[in-house]
C-alpha positions as CSV (number, residue, x, y, z in Angstrom):
1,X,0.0,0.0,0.0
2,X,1.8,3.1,-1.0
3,X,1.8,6.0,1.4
4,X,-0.3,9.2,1.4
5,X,0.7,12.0,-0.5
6,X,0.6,15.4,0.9
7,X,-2.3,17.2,1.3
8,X,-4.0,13.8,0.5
9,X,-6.7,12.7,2.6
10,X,-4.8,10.5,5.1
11,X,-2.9,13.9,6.1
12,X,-6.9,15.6,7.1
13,X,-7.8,12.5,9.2
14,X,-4.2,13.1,11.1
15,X,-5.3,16.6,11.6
16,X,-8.9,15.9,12.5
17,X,-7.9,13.3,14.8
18,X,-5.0,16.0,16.5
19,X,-8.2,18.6,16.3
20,X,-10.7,16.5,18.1
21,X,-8.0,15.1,20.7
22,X,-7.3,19.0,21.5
23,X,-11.1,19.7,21.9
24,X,-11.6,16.8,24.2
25,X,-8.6,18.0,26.4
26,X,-10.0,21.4,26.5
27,X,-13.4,20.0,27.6
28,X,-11.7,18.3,30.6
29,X,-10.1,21.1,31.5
30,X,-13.1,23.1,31.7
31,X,-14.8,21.0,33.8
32,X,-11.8,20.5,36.1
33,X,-12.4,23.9,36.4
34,X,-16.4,24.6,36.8
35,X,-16.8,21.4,38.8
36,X,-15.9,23.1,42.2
37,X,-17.6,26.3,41.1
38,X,-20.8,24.5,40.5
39,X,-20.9,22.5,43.6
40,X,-20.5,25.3,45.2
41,X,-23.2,27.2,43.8
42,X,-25.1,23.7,44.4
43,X,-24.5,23.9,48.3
44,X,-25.3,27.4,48.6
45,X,-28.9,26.9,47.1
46,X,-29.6,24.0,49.4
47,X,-31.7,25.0,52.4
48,X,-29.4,24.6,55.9
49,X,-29.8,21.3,57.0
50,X,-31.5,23.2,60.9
51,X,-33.6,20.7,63.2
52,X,-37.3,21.5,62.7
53,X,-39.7,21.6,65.9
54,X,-43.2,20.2,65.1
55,X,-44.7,22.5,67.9
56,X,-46.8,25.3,67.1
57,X,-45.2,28.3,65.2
58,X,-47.0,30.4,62.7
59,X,-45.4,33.1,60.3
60,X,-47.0,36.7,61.4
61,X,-47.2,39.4,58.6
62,X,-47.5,42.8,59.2
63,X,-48.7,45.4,56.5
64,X,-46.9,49.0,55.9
65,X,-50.4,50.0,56.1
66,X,-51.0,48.1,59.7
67,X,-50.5,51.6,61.6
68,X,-50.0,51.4,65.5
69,X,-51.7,54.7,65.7
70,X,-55.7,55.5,66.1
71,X,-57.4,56.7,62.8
72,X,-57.4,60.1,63.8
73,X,-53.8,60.3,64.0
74,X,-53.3,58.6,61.0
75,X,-54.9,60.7,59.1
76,X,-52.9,63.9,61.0
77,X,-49.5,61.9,59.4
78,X,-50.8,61.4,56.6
79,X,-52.0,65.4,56.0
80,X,-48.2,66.3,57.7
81,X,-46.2,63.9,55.5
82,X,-48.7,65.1,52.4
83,X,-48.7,69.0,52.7
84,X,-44.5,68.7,53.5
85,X,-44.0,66.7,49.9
86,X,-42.5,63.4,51.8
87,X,-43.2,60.1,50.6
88,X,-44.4,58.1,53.4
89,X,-45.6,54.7,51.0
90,X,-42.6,53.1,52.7
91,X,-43.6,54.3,56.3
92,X,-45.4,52.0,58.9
93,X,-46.4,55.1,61.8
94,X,-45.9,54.0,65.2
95,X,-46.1,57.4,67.3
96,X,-47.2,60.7,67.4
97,X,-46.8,63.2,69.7
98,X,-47.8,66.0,69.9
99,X,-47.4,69.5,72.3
100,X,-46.7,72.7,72.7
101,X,-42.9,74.0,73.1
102,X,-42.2,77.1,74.8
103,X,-38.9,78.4,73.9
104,X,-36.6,79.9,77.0
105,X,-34.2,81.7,75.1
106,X,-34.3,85.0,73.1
107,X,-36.2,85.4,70.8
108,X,-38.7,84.2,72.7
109,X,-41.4,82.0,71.0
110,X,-43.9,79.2,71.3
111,X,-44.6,76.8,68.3
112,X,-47.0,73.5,68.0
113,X,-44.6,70.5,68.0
114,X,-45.6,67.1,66.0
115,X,-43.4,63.8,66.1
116,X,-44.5,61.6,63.8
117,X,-42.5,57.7,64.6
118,X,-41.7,55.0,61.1
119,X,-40.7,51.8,60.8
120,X,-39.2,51.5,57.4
121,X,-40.7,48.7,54.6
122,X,-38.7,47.9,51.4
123,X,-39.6,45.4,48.5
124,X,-43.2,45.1,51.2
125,X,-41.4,43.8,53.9
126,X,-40.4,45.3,57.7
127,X,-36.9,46.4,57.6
128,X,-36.5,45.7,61.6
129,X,-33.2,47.9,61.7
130,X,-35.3,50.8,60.1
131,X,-37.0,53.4,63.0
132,X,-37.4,56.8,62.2
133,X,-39.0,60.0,63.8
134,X,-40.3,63.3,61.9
135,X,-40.5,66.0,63.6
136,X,-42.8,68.9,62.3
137,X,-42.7,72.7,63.7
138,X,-46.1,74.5,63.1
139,X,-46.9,71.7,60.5
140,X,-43.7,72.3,58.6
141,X,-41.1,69.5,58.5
142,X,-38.0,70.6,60.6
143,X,-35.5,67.5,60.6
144,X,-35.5,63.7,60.5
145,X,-33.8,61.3,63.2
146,X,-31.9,57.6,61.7
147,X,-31.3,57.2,58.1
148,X,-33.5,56.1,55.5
149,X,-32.6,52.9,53.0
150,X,-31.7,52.8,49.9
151,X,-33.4,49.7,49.6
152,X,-32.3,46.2,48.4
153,X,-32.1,43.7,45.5
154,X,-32.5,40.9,47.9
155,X,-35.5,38.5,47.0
156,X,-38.5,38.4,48.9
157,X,-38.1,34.3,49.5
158,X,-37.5,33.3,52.7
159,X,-35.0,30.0,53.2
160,X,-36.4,29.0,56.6
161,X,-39.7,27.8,57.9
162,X,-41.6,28.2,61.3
163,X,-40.7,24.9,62.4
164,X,-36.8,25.5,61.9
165,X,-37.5,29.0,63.3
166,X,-39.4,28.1,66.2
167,X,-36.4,25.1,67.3
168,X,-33.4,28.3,66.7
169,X,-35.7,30.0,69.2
170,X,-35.5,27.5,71.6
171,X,-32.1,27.0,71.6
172,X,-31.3,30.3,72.0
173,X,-33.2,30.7,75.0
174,X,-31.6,27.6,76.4
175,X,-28.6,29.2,75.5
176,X,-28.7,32.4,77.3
177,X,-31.6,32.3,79.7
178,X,-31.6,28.4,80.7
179,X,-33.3,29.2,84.5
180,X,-35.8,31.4,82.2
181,X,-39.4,30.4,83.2
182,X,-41.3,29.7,79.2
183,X,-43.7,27.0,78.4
184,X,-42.7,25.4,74.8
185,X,-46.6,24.5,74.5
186,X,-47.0,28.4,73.4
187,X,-46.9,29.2,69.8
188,X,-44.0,31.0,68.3
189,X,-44.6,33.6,66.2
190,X,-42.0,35.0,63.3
191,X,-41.8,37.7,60.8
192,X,-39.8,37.7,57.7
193,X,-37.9,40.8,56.5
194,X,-34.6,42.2,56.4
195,X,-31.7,43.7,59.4
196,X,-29.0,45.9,58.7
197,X,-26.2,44.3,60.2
198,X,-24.3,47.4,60.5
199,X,-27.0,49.5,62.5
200,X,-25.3,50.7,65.6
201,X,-21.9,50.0,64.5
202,X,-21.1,53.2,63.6
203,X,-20.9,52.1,59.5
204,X,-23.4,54.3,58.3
205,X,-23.1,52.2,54.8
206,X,-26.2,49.9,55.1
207,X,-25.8,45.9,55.2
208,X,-29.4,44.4,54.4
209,X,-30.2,41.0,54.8
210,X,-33.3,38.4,54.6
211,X,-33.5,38.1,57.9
212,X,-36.4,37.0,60.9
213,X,-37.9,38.2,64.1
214,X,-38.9,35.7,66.5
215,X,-40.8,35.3,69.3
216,X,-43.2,34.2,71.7
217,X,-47.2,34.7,70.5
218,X,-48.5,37.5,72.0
219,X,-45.8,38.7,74.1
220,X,-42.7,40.8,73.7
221,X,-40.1,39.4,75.4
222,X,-38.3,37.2,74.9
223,X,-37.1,37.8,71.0
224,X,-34.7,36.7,68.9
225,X,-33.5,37.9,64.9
226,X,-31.8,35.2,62.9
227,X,-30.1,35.3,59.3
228,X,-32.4,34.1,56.6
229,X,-29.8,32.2,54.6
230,X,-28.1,30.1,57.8
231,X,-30.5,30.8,60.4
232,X,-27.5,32.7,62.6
233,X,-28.2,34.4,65.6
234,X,-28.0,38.2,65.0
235,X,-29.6,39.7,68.5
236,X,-31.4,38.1,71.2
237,X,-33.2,40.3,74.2
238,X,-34.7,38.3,77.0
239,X,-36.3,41.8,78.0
240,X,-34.5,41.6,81.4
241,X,-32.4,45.6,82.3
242,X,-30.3,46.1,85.0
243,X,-30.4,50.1,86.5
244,X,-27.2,50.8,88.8
């Protein structure tokens, strides 16, 4: 059999063989490459593997537009936040005061005084880090107390559910308080929405995250907020102050 001249078709198959060898080695490579990368991504969709307590928990949702206030007031925010041009579609009101401030300094003067109190809502969810107060002078705004958000990208999905909440709960309070007098036949109760984990840090650049408050039905003390994604402990308050 004589051999193959050049540029005959023996000499192609050599360099379609040497082609396809070099794509096949370049395949391996890449997924040498993307296999950590995927698995990674893979664990970090799984839900955290948390222990899940089968006692009673329920998920509580509270509105933007679930004021703490009367009607009356309501309606006096609402007119204040209105005739002053601030957007208050974000703001849940939870105080008003109001008086009238006598000043004690020259030039003398006495003005009507209005303190309206926010929790702030992003994406329709409670951001628990968020608390406001407006204060108005003779029904014109004069300044704003805490920082407003600039909102998030962060889904509105939570990871955890009430059962895994209501167990990280009662951990925690085994944790901290263990002599701590609580009947685990009452119902937990937890809220989903996000916590700026650098309020009261002194960062004034804002850190949301899907996050939870949890406690007891019905009563304030103790509570607990937890990370979303891992179901870490971010603050716990038993509700207990010591005065010296």
């Amino acid at each position: 059999m004589s051999a193959p001249r050049p540029g005959g078709r023996g000499c192609n198959l050599r360099q379609e063989v040497a082609v396809k060898c070099q794509m096949k080695n370049n395949f391996l490579v890449a997924v040498l490459v993307l296999a950590p990368l995927l698995l990674a991504c893979s664990k970090a969709d799984t839900p955290p593997a948390l222990p899940t307590d089968q006692g009673c928990s329920e998920i509580s949702i509270i509105s933007v537009t679930e004021h703490s206030l009367s009607s009356s007031e309501v309606a006096t925010a609402n007119s204040l936040f209105a005739r002053n041009n601030l957007d208050a579609r974000n703001y849940r009101y939870v105080r008003y005061l109001r008086e009238s401030v006598q000043t004690y300094y020259p030039p003398y003067a006495s003005f009507d005084s209005q303190l309206v109190g926010v929790e702030e809502y992003t994406n329709g969810l409670r951001i628990f880090t968020g608390q406001s107060n407006f204060h108005f002078k003779n029904g014109v705004f004069d300044f704003r107390s805490g920082h407003p958000s600039s909102g998030t990208h962060l889904n509105t999905v939570p990871t955890l559910n009430a059962g895994q909440l209501r167990s990280r709960l009662r951990a925690t309070v085994t944790q901290f308080d263990p002599s701590l007098p609580m009947t685990w036949l009452q119902c937990v109760s937890a809220e989903f929405g996000y916590y700026d984990l650098n309020a009261g840090t002194g960062n004034a650049t804002e850190n949301l995250v899907k996050a939870w408050k949890v406690t007891l039905k019905s009563q304030a003390y103790p509570f607990a907020y937890y990370e979303d994604n891992d179901g870490k402990l971010i603050y716990y308050d038993n509700g207990i102050r010591t005065f010296r």
